[in-house]
KEKE-3310 file (N, C-alpha, C; in steps of 0.2 Angstrom, whole numbers, plus 5000, padded with zeros to 4 digits):
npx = (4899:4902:4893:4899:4912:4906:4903:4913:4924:4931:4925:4927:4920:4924:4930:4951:4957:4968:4982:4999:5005:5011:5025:5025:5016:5020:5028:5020:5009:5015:5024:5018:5008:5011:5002:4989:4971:4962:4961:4952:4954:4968:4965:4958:4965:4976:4969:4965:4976:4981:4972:4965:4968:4955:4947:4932:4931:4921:4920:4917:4916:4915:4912:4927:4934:4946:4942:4945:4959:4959:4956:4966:4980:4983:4982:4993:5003)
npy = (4987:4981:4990:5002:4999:4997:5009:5016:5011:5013:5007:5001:5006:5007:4997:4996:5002:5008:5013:5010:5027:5037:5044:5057:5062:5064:5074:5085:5086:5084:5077:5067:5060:5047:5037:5033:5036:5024:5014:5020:5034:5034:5030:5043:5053:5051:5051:5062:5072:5064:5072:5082:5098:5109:5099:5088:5081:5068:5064:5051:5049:5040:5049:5055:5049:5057:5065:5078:5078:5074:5086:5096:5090:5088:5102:5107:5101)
npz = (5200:5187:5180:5182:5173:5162:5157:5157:5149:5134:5119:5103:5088:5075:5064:5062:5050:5047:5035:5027:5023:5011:5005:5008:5015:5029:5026:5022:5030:5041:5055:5062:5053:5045:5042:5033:5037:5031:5018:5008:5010:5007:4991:4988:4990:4981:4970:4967:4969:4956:4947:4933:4930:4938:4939:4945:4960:4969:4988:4996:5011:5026:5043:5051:5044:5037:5027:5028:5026:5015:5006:5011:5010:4997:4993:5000:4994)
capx = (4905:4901:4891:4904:4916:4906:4901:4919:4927:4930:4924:4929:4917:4924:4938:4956:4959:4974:4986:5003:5005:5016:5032:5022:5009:5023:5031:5015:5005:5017:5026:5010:5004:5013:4997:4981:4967:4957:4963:4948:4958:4974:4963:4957:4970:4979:4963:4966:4984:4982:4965:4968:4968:4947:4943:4929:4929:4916:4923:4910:4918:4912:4912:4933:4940:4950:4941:4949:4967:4960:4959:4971:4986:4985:4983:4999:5007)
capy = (4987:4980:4995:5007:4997:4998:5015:5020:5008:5013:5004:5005:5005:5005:4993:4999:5001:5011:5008:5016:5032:5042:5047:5066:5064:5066:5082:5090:5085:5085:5070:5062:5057:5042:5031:5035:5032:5020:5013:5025:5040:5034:5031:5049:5059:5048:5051:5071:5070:5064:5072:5088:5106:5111:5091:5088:5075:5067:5061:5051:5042:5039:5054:5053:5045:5060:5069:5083:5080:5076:5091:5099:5088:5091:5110:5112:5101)
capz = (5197:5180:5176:5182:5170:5155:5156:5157:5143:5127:5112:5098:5084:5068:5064:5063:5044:5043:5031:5027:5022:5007:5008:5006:5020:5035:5024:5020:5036:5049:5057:5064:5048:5043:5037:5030:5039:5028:5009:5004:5012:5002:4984:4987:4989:4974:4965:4969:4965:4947:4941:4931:4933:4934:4937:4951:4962:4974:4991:5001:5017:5034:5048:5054:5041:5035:5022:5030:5022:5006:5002:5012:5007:4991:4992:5003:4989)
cpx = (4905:4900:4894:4908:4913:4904:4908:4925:4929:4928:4925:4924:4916:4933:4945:4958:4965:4977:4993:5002:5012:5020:5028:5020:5016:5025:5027:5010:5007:5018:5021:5008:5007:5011:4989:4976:4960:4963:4958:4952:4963:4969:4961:4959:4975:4976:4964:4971:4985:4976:4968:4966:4959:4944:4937:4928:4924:4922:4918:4915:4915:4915:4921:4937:4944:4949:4943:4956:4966:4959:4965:4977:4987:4988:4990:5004:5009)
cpy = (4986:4987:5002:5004:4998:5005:5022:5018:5011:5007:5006:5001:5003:5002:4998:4999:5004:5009:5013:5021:5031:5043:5056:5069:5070:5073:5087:5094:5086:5075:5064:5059:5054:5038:5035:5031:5027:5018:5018:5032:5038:5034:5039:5052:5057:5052:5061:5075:5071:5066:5079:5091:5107:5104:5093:5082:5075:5065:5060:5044:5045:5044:5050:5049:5048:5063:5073:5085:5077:5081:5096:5097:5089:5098:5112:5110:5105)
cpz = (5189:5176:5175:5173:5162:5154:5154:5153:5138:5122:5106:5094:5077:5066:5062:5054:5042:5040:5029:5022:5014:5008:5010:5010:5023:5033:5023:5025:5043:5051:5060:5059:5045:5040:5035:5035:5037:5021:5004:5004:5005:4993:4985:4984:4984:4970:4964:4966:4958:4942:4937:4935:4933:4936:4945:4953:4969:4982:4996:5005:5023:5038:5050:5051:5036:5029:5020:5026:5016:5005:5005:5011:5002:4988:4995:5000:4984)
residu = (UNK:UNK:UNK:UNK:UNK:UNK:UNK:UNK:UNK:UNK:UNK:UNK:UNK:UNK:UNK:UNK:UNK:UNK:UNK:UNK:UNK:UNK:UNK:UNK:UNK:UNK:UNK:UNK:UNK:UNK:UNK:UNK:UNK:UNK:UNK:UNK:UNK:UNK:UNK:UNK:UNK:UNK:UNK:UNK:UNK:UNK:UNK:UNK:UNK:UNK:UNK:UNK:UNK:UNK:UNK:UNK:UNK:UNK:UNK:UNK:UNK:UNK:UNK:UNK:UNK:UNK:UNK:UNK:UNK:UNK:UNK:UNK:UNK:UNK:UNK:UNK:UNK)
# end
């Protein structure tokens, strides 16, 4: 029984960091998107936001933490 039990658990492996969201996400991303998932996700997409035209930016975070909509939020901005 145990071994059923932990086989079919989830675990969660990386603490819960979201944090809220922009007013911009939910209009750009769609109503689901209310928080950022991480404070790194939010400095990104800041960081994205306000670089110039031509600038390049690095974005190094962990597999699932929303790389994804740093760039794509800004583009549909």
């Amino acid at each position: 029984h145990d071994i059923l039990d932990a086989a079919t658990t989830a675990v969660r492996r990386r603490p819960d960091d979201r944090t809220d969201g922009d007013p911009f996400l939910a209009d750009v991303l769609g109503p689901a998107f209310t928080r950022y998932s991480s404070p790194g996700q939010r400095q990104a997409i800041r960081t994205v936001l306000c670089s110039a035209d031509g600038a390049t930016i690095v974005v190094n975070l962990p597999t699932g933490s929303g790389k994804s909509a740093v760039a794509i939020a800004p583009a549909l901005l």
